[in-house]
C-alpha positions as CSV (number, residue, x, y, z in Angstrom):
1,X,118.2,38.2,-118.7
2,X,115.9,37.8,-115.6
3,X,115.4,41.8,-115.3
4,X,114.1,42.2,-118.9
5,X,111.3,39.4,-118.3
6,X,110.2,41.7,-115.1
7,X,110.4,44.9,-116.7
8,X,108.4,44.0,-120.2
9,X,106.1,41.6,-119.4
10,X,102.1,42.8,-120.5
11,X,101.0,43.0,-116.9
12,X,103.3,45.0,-115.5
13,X,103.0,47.4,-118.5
14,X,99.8,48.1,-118.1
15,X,99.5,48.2,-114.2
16,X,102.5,50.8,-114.3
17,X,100.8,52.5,-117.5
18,X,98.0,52.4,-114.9
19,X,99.3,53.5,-111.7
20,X,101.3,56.3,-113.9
21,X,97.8,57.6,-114.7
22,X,96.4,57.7,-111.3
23,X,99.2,59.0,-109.9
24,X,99.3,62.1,-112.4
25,X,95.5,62.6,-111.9
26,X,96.0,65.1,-108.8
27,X,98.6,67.2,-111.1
28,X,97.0,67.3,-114.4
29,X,95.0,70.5,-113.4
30,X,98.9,72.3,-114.0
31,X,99.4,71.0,-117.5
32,X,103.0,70.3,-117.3
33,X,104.0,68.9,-120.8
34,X,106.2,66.6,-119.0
35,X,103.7,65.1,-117.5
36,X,101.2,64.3,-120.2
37,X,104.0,63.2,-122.5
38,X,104.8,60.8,-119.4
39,X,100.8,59.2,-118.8
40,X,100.6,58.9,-122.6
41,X,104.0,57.4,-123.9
42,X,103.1,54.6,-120.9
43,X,99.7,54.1,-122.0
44,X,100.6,54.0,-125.7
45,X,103.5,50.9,-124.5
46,X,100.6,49.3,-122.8
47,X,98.4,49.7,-125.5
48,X,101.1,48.2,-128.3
49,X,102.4,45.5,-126.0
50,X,98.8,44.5,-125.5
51,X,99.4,42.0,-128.3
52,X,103.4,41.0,-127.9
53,X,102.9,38.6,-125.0
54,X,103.8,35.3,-126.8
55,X,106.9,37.7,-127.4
56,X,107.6,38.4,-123.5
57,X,107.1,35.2,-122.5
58,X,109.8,33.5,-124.8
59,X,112.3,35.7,-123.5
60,X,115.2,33.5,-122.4
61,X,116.6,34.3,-119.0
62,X,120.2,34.6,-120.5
63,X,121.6,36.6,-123.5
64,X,122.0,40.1,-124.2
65,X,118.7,41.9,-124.3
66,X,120.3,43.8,-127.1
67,X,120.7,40.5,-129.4
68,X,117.2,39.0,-128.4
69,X,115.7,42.7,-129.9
70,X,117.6,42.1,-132.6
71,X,116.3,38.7,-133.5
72,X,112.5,40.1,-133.4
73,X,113.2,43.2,-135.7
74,X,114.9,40.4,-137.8
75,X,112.1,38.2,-137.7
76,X,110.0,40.9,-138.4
77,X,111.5,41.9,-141.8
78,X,111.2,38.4,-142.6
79,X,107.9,38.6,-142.3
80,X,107.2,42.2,-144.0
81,X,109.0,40.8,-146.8
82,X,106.2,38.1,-147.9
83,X,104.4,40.9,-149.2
84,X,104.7,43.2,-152.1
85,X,104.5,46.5,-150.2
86,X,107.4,46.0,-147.9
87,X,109.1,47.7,-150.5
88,X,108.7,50.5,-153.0
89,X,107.6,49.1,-156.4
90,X,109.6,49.9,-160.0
91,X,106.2,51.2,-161.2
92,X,105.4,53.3,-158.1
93,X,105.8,57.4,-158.0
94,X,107.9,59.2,-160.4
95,X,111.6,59.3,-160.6
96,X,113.0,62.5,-158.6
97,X,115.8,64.5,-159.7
98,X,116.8,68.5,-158.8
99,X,119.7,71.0,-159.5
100,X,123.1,70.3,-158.3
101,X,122.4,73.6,-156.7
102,X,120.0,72.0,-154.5
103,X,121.6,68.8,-154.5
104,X,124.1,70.7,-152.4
105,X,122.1,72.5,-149.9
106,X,120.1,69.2,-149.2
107,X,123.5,67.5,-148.3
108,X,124.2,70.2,-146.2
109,X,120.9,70.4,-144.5
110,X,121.3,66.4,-144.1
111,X,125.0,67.5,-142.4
112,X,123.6,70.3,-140.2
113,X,120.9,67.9,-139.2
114,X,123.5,65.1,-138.0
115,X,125.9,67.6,-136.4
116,X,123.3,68.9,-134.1
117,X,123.9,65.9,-132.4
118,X,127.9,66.1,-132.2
119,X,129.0,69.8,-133.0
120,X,132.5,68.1,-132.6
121,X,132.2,65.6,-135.3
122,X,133.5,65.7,-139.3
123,X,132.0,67.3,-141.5
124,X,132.3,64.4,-144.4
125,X,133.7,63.8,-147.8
126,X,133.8,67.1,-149.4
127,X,132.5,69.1,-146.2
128,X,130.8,72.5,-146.5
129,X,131.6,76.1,-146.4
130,X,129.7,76.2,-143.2
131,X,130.1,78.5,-140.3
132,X,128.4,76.7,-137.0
133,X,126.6,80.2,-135.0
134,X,124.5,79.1,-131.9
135,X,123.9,75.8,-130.2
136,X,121.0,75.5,-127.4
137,X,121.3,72.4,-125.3
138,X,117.6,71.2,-124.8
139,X,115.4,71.0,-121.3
140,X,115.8,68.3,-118.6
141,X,112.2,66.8,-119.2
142,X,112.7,66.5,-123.0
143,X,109.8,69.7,-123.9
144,X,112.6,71.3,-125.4
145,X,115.1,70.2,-128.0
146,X,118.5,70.8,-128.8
147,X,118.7,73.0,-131.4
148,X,121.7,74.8,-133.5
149,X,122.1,77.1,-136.4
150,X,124.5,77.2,-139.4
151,X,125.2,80.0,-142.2
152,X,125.8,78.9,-145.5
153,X,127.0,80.6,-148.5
154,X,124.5,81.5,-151.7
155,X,122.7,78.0,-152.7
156,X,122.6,78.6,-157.0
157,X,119.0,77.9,-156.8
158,X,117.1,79.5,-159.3
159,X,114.9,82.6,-157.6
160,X,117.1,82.3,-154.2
161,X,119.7,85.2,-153.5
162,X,121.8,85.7,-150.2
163,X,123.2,83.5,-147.4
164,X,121.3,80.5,-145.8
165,X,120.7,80.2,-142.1
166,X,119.9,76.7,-141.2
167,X,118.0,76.1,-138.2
168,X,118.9,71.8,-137.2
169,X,116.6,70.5,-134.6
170,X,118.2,67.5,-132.6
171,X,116.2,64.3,-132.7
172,X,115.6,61.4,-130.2
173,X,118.6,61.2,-127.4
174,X,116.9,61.0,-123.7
175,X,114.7,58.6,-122.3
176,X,112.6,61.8,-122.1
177,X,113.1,62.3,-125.9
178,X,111.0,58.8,-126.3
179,X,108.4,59.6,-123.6
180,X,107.6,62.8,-125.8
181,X,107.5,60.7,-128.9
182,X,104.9,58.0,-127.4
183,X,102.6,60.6,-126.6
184,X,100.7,60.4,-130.0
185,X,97.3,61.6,-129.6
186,X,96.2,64.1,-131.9
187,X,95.9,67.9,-130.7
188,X,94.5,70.6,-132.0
189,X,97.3,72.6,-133.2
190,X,95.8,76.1,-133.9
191,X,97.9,77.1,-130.8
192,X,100.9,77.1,-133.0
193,X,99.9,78.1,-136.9
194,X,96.5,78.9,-138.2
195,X,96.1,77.9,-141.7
196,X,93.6,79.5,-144.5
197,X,93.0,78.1,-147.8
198,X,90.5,79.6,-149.9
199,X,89.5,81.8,-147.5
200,X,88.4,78.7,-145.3
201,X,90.0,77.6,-142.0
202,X,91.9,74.7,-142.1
203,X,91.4,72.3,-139.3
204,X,94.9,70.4,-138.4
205,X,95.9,68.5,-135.3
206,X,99.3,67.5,-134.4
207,X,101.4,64.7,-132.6
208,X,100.9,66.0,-129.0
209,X,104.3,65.2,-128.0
210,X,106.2,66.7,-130.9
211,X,103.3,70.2,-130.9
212,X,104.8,70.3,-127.3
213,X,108.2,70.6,-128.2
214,X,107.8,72.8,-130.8
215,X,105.2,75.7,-128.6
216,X,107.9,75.4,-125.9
217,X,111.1,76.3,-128.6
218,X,108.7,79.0,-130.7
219,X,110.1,82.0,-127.9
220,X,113.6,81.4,-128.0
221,X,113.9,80.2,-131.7
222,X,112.3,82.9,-133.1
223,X,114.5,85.4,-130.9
224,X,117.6,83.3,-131.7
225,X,117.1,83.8,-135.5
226,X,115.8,87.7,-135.7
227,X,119.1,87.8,-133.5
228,X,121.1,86.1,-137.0
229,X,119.1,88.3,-139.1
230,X,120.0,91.8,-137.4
231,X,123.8,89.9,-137.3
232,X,124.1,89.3,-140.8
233,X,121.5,91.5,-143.3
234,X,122.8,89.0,-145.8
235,X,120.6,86.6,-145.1
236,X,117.6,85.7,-147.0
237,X,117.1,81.9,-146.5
238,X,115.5,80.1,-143.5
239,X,116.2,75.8,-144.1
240,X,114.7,74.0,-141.0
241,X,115.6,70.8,-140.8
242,X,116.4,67.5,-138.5
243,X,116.8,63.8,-138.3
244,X,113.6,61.7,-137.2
245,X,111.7,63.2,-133.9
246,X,113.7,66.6,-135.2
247,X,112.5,66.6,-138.2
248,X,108.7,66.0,-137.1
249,X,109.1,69.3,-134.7
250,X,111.0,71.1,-137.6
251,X,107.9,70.8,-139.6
252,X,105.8,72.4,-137.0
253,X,108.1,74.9,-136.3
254,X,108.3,75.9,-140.3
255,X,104.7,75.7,-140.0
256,X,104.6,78.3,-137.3
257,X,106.4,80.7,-139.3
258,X,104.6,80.0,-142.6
259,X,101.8,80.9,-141.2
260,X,101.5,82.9,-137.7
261,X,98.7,85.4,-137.8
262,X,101.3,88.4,-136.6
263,X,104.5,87.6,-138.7
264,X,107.8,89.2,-137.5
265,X,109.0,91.9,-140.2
266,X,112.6,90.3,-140.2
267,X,111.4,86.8,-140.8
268,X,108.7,87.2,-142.7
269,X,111.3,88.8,-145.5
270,X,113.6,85.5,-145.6
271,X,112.5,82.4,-148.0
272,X,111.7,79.7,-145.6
273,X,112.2,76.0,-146.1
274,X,111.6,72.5,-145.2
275,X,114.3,69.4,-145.6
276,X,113.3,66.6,-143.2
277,X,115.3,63.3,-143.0
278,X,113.4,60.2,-141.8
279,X,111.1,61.9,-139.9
280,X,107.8,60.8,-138.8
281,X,104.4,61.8,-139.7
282,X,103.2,64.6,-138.0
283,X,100.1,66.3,-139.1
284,X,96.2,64.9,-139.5
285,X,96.1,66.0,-143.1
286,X,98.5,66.5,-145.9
287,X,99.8,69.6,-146.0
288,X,102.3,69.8,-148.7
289,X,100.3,71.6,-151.5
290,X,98.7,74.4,-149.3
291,X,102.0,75.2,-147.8
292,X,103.5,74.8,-151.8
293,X,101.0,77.6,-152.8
294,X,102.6,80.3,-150.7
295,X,105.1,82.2,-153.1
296,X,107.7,82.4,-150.7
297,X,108.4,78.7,-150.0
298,X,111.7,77.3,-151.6
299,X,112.5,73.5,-151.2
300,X,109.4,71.3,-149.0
301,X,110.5,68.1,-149.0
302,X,110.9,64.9,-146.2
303,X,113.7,62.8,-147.5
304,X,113.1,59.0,-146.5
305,X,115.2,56.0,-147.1
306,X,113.2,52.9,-148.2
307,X,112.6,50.5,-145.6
308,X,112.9,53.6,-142.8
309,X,110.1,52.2,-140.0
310,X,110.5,55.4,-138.2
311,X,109.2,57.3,-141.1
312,X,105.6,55.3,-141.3
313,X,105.4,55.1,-137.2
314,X,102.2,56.3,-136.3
315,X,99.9,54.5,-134.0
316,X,97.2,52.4,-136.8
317,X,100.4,51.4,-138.4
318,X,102.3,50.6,-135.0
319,X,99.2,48.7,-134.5
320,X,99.2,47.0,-138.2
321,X,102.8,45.6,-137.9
322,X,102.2,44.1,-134.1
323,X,99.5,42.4,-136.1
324,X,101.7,41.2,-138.7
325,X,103.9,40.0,-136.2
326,X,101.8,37.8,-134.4
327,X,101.0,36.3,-138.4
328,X,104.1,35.0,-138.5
329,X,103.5,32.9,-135.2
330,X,99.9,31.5,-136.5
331,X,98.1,34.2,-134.0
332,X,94.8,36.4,-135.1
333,X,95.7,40.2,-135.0
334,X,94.4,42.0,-132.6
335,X,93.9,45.2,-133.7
336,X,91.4,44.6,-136.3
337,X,93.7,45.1,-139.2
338,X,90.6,44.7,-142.1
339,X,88.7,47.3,-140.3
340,X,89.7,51.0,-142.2
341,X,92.3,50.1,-144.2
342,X,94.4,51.9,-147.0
343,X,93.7,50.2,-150.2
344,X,95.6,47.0,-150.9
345,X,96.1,44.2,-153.3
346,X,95.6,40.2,-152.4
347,X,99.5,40.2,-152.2
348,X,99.9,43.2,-149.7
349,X,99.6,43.6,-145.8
350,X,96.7,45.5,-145.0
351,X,97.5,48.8,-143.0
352,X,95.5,50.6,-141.3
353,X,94.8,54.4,-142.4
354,X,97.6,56.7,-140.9
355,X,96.4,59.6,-138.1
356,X,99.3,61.7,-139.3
357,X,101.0,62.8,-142.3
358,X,104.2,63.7,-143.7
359,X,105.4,67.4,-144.5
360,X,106.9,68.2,-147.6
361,X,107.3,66.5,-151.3
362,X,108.0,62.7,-149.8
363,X,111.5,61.5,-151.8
364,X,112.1,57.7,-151.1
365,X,115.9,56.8,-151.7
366,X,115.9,53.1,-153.4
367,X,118.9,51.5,-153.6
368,X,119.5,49.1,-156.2
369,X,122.0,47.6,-158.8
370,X,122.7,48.0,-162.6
371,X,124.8,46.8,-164.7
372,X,127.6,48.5,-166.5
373,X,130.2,48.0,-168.8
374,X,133.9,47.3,-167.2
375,X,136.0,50.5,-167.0
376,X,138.7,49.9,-170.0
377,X,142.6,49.1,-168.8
378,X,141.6,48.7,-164.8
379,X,143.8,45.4,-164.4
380,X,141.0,44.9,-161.6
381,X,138.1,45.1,-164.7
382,X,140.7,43.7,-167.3
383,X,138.7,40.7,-167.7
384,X,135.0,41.9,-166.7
385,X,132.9,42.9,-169.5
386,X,130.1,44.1,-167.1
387,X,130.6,44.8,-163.3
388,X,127.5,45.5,-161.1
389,X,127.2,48.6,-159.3
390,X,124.9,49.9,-156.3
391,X,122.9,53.0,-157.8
392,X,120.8,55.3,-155.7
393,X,117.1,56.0,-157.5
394,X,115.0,59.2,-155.8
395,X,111.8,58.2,-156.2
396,X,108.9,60.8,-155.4
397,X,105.9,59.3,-154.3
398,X,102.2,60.6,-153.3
399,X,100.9,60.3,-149.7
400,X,98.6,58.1,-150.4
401,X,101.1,56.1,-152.1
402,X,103.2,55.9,-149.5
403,X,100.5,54.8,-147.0
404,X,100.3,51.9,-148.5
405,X,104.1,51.0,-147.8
406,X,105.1,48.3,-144.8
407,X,108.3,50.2,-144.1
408,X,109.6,47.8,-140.8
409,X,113.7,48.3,-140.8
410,X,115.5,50.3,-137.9
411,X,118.9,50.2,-139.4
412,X,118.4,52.7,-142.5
413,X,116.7,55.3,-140.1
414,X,120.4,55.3,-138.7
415,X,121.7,59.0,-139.2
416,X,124.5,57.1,-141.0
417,X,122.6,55.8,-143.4
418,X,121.1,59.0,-144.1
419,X,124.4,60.8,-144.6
420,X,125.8,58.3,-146.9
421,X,122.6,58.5,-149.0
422,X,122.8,62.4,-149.3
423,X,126.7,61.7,-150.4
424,X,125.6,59.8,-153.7
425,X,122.6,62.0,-154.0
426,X,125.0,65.1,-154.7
427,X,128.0,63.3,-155.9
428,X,128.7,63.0,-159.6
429,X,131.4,60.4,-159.8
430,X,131.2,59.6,-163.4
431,X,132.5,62.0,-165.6
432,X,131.7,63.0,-168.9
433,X,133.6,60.4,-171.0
434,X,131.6,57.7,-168.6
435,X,128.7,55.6,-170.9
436,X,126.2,56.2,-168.2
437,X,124.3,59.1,-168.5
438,X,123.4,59.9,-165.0
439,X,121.8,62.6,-163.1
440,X,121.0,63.8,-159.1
441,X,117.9,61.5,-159.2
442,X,120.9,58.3,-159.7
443,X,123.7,58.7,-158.9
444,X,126.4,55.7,-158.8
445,X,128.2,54.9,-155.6
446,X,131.8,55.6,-156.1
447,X,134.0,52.5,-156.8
448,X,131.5,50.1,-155.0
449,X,132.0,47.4,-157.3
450,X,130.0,43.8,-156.1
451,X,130.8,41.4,-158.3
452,X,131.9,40.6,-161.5
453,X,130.5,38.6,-165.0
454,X,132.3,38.0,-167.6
């Protein structure tokens, strides 16, 4: 594994962070977005790595670079798990339930958000009604995602009437798709939406990288859905959504159109909403309630299994779990975790306070096992008096709640995991006759029996 000790190493970070810089200095007068995103996502690796060196320097020069990653994000949840915010709490947030009629379309905003990826690909258990009706491929430097558009039938949400367009924005796929995600630095983003609240401006900034994306997409998105709407008069829904870096540029492009200054008559008439999955924070302040006072919002919420690290990844908290990773090899943080931290217990990691925020009612999807009686003549539960099942809980928590969280898994941000998820979440396998009393906020995973007691 000789070319993975050459290419990580601190030093040569930063020197090519450095050069990168210097090198871009003479074209920085042209603003290309590919550019910046380029200078910042390799200064924001130098910065980070600044305090993984006893990590590079262990590298072995054999092995698959794949399996020695593997081992740290292991040894990383290790550590998270010492302390009592690594996961979401039993007395944390309020339990979360909604209408099967919504149950439904967020399964089919989670499918529309994973197909955007693979239009080729299954539609799942059940599958949708859904009729697939433009597909953009995105740019070659990355300042434009992929993007595709659905129509779904009538949702029987209470208020709602019509069909649905979903608008799915395509997550990270490119080594250009990370560059845009590195380049973190908060930007002023009255360039995109301008937001009043009591008659006072609202100053927001924005993820550079992912405000890119979305300024670049506004033209042709826009066109592409006034083009549905003149298609199909039918249409009175707007659902943005996406998986991770997606969903963070689906937010700002919901934003846009929530509230642009000169509103297109045809859009302007259609209820927009906001279903996010896994996404990172994207905005300087909380925006949930200001967008939740416009009447003609319908469903705002960011949808995050627990343990997602993706969903927390700004750069204090980036910063807080390299520090947490050099506690478990005896070494002093080095990003001055204590200094301007979110509020904390003696039996928590400290975190630093977040530069970005979440859009949308934040759902965290716990899973967790109960108990139950054994199903009466199954020969399998014949001798069971209770079998334990894995339950999903939807648990809504506040920002400021979920600041506090040490979220440091990769494999539940999977697009997988996030499918299977929105499965139980609008799946009612027990029926009536069954003793437990369930409802879309827990929901029982089919016949996923762990183990008995008698």
């Amino acid at each position: 594994m000789a070319w993975i000790r050459k290419a990580l190493p601190r030093r040569t970070i930063q020197a090519s962070a450095k050069s990168t810089v210097t090198a871009s200095a003479s074209t920085s007068d042209c603003n290309l977005a590919s550019v910046q995103a380029s200078v910042a996502a390799c200064a924001a690796v130098a910065d980070l790595t600044a305090g993984l060196d006893f990590v590079f320097d262990r590298l072995g020069d054999e092995g698959d670079p794949g399996d020695e990653l593997q081992y740290h994000l292991d040894q990383l949840c290790q550590q998270a798990e010492r302390y009592t915010n690594s996961s979401l709490q039993d007395n944390a947030g309020e339990e979360w339930s909604c209408s099967p009629g919504t149950g439904e379309l967020i399964r089919a905003a989670c499918q529309c958000a994973v197909m955007v990826y693979d239009q080729t690909q299954p539609m799942g258990v059940k599958g949708f009604d859904i009729e697939p009706v433009l597909h953009r491929s995105p740019s070659s430097m990355g300042t434009v995602k992929a993007y595709s558009m659905w129509k779904i039938p009538f949702t029987p949400i209470p208020g709602w009437s019509g069909k649905t367009l979903v608008v799915s924005i395509r997550g990270t796929a490119t080594v250009m798709d990370h560059m845009v995600n590195m380049n973190g630095k908060p930007k002023d983003a009255s360039t995109l939406f301008k937001i009043l609240s009591k008659g006072q401006r609202v100053n927001v900034q924005s993820h550079a990288g992912f405000l890119g994306c979305a300024q670049d997409m506004i033209p042709t998105v826009t066109a592409d859905i006034r083009q549905q709407l003149l298609a199909d008069e039918k249409i009175r829904n707007i659902v943005f959504t996406g998986h991770s870096a997606g969903g963070a540029v689906a937010s700002l492009v919901f934003l846009h159109f929530l509230f642009q200054q000169s509103p297109d008559p045809w859009i302007s008439n259609c209820k927009p909403s906001l279903i996010t999955f896994g996404s990172p924070p994207v905005t300087s302040i909380s925006l949930t309630d200001i967008c939740k006072d416009s009447s003609s919002v319908g469903v705002l919420l960011s949808i995050v299994n627990e343990y997602d690290m993706i969903s927390r990844a700004d750069g204090p908290y980036l910063q807080s779990v390299v520090d947490l990773y050099r506690s478990r090899h005896g070494l002093p943080p080095v990003f001055n975790s204590s200094a301007a931290t979110a509020e904390r217990d003696s039996k928590s990691w400290p975190l630093r306070l977040p530069t970005f925020h979440l859009l949308g009612d934040i759902v965290v999807l716990k899973l967790h096992l109960v108990d139950l009686p054994s199903v009466q003549g199954d020969d399998a539960l014949s001798q069971a008096s209770t079998i334990v099942v894995t339950t999903l809980k939807a648990v809504k928590v506040s920002p400021k709640e979920f600041a506090k969280l040490l979220f440091c898994d990769i494999s539940t941000h999977r697009r997988k995991a996030y499918i299977e998820r929105m499965e139980m979440l609008a799946t009612q396998f027990w029926d009536n006759s069954s003793s437990l009393n369930t409802g879309l906020g827990e929901l029982v995973l089919g016949t996923s029996v762990l183990k008995f007691r008698n």
